[in-house]
C-alpha positions in Angstrom: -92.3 -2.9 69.0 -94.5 -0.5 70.1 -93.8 3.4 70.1 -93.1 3.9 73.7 -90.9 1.4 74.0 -88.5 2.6 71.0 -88.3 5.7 72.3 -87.5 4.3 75.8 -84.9 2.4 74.2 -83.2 5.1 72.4 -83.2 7.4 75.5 -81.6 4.0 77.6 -79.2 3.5 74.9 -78.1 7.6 74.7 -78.1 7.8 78.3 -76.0 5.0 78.8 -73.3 6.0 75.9 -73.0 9.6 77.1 -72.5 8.3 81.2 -69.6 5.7 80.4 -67.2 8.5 79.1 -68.6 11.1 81.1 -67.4 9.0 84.2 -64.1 9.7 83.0 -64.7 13.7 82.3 -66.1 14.1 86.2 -62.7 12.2 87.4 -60.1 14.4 85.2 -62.4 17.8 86.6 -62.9 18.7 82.6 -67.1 18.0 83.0 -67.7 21.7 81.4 -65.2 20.3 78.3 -68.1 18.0 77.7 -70.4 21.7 77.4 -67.7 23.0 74.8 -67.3 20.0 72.6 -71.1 19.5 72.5 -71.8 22.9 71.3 -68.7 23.2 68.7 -68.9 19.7 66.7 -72.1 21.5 65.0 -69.2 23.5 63.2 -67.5 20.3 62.2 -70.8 19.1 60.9 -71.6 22.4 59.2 -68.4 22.5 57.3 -68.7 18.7 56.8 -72.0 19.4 55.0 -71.1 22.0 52.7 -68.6 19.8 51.3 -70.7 16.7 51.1 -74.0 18.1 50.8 -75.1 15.0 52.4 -76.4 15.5 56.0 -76.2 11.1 55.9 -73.1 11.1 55.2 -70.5 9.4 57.8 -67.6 12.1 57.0 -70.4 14.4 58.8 -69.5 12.8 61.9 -65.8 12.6 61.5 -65.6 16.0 61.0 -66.9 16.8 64.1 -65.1 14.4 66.2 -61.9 16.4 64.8 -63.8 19.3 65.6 -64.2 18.5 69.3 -60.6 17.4 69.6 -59.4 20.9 67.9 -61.7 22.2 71.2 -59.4 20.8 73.5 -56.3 21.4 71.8 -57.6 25.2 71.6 -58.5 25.4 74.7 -55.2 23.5 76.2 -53.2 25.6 73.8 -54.7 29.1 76.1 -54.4 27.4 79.5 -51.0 26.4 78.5 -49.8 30.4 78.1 -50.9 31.0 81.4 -52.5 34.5 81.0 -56.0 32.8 81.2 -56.9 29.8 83.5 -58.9 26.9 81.8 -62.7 28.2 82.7 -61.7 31.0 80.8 -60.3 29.0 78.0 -63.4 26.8 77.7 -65.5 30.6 78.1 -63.7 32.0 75.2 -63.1 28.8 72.6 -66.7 27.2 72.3 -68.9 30.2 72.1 -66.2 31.8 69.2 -66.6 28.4 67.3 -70.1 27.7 68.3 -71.4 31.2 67.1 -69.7 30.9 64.0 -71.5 27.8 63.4 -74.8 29.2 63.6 -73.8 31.6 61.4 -73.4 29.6 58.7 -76.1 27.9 59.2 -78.2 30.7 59.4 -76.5 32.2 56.2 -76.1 29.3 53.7 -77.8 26.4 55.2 -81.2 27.6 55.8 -82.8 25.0 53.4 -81.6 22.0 54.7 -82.7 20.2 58.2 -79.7 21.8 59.8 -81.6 24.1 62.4 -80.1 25.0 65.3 -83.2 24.9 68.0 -83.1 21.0 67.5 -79.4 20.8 68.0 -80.0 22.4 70.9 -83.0 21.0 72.1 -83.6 17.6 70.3 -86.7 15.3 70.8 -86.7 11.9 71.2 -90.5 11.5 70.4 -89.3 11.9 66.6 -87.0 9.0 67.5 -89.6 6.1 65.9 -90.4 8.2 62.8 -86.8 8.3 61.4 -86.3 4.2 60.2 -83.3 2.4 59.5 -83.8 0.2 56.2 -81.6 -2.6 55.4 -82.7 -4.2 52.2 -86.6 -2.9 52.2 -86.1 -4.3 56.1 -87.4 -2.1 58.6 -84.9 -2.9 61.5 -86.0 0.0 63.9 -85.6 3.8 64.7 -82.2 4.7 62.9 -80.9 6.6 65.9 -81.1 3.3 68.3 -78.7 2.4 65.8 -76.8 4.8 65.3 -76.4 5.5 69.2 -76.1 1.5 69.7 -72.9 1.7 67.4 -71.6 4.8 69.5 -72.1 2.9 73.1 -70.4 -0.4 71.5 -67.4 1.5 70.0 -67.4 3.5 73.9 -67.6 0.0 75.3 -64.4 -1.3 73.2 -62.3 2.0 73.8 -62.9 1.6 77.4 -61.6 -1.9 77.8 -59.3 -1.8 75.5 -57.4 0.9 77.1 -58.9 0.4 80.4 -55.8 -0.3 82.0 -54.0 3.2 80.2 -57.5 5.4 80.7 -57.0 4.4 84.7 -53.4 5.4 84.9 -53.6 8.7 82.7 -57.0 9.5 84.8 -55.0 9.4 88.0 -51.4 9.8 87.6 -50.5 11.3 84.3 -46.8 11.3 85.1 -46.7 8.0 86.0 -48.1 6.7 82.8 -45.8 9.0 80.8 -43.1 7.2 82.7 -43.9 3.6 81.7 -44.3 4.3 78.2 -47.9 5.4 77.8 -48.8 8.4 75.7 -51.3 10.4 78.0 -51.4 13.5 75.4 -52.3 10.5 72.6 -54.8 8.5 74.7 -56.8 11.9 75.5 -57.5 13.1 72.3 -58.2 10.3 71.1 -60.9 9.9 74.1 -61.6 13.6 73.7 -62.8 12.3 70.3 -64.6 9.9 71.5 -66.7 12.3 73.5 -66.8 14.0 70.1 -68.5 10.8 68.4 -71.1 10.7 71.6 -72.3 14.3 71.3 -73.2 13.9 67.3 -74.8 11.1 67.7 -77.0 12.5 70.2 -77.9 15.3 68.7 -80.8 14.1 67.0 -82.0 12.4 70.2 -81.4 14.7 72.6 -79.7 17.9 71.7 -76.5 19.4 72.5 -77.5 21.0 75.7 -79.0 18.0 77.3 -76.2 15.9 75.8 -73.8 17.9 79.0 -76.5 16.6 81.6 -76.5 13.2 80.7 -72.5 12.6 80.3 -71.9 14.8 83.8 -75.0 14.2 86.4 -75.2 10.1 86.5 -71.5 10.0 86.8 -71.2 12.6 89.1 -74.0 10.8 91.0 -72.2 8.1 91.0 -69.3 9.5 92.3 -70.8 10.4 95.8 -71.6 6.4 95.8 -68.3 5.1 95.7 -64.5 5.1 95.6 -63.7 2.3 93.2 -63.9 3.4 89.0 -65.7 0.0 88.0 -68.1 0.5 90.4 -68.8 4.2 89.5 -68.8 3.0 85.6 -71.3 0.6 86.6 -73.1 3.0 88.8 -73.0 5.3 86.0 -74.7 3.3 83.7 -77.2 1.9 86.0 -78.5 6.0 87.5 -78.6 6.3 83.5 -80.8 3.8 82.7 -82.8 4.7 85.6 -82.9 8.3 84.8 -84.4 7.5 81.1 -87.0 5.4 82.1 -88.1 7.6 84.2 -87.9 10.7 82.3 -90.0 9.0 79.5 -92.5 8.6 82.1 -92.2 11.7 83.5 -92.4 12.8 80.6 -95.2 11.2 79.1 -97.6 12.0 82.5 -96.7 15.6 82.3 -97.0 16.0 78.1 -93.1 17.5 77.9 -90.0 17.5 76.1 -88.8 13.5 77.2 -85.0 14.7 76.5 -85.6 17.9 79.6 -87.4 15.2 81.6 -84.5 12.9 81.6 -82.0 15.3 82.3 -84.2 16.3 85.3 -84.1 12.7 86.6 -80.8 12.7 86.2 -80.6 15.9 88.3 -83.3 14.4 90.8 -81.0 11.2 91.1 -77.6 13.7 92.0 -80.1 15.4 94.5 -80.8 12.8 96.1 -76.8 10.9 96.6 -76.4 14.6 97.7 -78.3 14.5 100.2 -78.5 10.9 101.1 -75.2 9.3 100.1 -73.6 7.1 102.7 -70.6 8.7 102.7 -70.3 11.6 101.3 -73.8 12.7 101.8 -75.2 16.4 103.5 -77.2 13.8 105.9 -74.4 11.6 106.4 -72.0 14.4 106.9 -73.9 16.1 109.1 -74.3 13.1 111.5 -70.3 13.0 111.4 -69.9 16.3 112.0 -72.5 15.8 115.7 -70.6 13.0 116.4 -67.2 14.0 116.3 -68.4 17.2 117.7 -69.4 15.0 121.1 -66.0 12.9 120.8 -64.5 16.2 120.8 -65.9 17.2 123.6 -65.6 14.0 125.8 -61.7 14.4 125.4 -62.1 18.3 126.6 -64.0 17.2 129.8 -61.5 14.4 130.6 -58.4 16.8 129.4 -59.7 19.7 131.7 -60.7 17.1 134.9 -57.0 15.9 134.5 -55.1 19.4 134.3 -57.0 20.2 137.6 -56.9 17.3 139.2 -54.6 18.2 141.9 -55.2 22.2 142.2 -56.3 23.7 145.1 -59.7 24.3 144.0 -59.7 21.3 141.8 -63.6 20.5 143.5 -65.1 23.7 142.0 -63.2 22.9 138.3 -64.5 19.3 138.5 -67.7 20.6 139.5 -70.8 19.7 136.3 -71.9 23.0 136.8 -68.3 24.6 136.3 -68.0 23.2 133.0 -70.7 25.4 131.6 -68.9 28.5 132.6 -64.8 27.2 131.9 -66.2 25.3 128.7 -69.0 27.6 127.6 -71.5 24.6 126.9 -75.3 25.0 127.6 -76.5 23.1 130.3 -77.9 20.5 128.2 -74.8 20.2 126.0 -72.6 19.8 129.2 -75.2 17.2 131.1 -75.1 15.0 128.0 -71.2 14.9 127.6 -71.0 14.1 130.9 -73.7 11.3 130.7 -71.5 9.9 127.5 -68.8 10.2 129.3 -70.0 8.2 132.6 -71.3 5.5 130.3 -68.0 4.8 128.3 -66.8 4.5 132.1 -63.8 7.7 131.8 -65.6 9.5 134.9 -67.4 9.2 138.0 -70.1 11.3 139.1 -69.5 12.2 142.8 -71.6 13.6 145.3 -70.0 17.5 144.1 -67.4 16.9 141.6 -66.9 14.5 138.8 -63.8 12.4 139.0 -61.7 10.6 136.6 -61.6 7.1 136.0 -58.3 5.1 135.5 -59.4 5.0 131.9 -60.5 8.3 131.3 -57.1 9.8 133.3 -55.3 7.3 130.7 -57.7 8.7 127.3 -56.6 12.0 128.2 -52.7 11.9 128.9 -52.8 10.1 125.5 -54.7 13.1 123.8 -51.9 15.3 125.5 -48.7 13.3 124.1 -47.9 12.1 127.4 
């Protein structure tokens, strides 16, 4: 396999594994719990290290998976007092344990490859130069393996406890009432998110690692109503966004990890802007469109309150409406042109007058 396509299959694989359970963050409204628990694991790996001494070593990454679930617990333990909301929490837990994790690492573990710019940062260029050997075998860049492990183990969790993840996600109550264990089932996912950000720290770095398990669900989100759709969405804008950060990245000579998150972020611009439904555009057009449905029920509503005054001829009048309604000229000659065509008034030679279906429309809109 050549170089480029390693590294494109590393950044597919970590893109996808940080999007599945990041789907589920964006739906429970904890995405910036994802920021926390991506920062604070490096103290679970710090203190995992000093008793190991072995930055290989597995207990490394259970260490910070119990790390990232103390996060939570921390951070539910201060929302749950009430004298701080859970912003706040999140504001106060992660940079206390974060900050004392540089410090340590700063202090005592300055000889070892424990730095924290590439936690922070990571670079998925040095992806191909770090091998996995099995038996003198040279089976391939050891973080597509160890990332491949992380997605399969996401893949299990989530339809295993598909059903319970669903329930808890949506109506906590009413899986505490049919026997589930909501409190159980999220730390144990909570530790799962714990698992993702470690093994994506050498790929992509804890700050990216936040941009890649919030933007493609999020993305997703705007797309569609239904969760296996957004999972699959999900995993689809992530796979998209790392191909095209690696070329982005390889056009432009820069950091492959940033460009990815940017695609992400060019991918959420653009459902934004352009999503079907919940889209600025297609918003916008529902807004102008209700705003002239709206107004076609005004001009039969007012035609039929003055239908039989004394100077109903001047109220029924085009130009009338400009003044009682206080639309422009334009505004008011195409509601009334909308209004003629869906056949609710007739345009007479000095008033406009109301169709049986139009007088009908608007003793409807008035209860009557």
């Amino acid at each position: 396999m050549s170089i480029a396509f390693e590294i494109q299959m590393v950044a597919i694989v970590t893109a996808v594994a940080c999007a599945l359970p990041g789907t589920f963050l964006v739906l429970r409204r904890m995405a910036m719990l994802s920021d926390a628990i991506s920062h604070t694991v490096l103290l679970g790996i710090v203190l995992a290290y000093f008793v190991v001494r072995n930055l290989a070593s597995p207990l490394l990454i259970v260490s910070a998976a119990l790390m990232g679930v103390l996060t939570v617990a921390l951070v539910e333990a201060l929302s749950r007092t009430r004298l701080v909301k859970q912003d706040a929490a999140i504001g106060i837990v992660f940079p206390a344990l974060f900050s004392i994790a540089v410090i340590l690492v700063s202090r005592w573990a300055g000889d070892v490859h424990l730095d924290t710019d590439a936690v922070l940062l990571g670079e998925l260029a040095f992806a191909p130069f770090r091998r996995f050997y099995w038996n003198g075998v040279d089976l391939g860049p050891r973080a597509l393996w160890v990332m491949g492990a992380v997605l399969l183990l996401i893949l299990a969790f989530i339809i295993s406890f598909y059903k319970e993840l669903k329930l808890s996600t949506f109506d906590p109550a009413l899986a505490a009432a049919l026997g589930f264990s909501p409190a159980l089932l999220h730390y144990g996912f909570m530790g799962l998110v714990s698992v993702t950000a470690v093994g994506a720290f050498d790929a992509v770095g804890s700050v990216l690692v936040v941009a890649l398990m919030i933007a493609p669900p999020a993305t997703a989100y705007l797309l569609t109503d239904s969760l296996p759709r957004m999972l699959t969405y999900s995993a689809l804008i992530a796979v998209a966004s790392a191909v095209a950060g690696f070329w982005l990245a390889w056009t432009v000579d820069a950091n492959i990890a940033g460009a990815m998150a940017s695609m992400s972020g060019v991918a959420f611009l653009l459902a934004f802007l352009l999503a079907p439904g919940r889209g600025m555009v297609a918003v916008a057009r529902r807004r102008s469109v209700q705003r002239v449905e709206f107004a076609q029920l005004m001009l039969v509503v007012h035609l039929l309150q003055h239908e039989d005054d004394e100077d109903a001829v001047r109220e029924s009048s085009p130009a009338h409406l400009q003044e009682h309604l206080r639309w422009t000229p334009d505004f008011a000659e195409r509601i009334v042109d909308r209004a003629e065509r869906v056949r609710w008034i007739t345009r007479g030679a000095e008033r406009l007058e109301l169709t049986s279906a139009g007088r009908e429309r608007a003793r409807f809109s008035l209860g009557e």
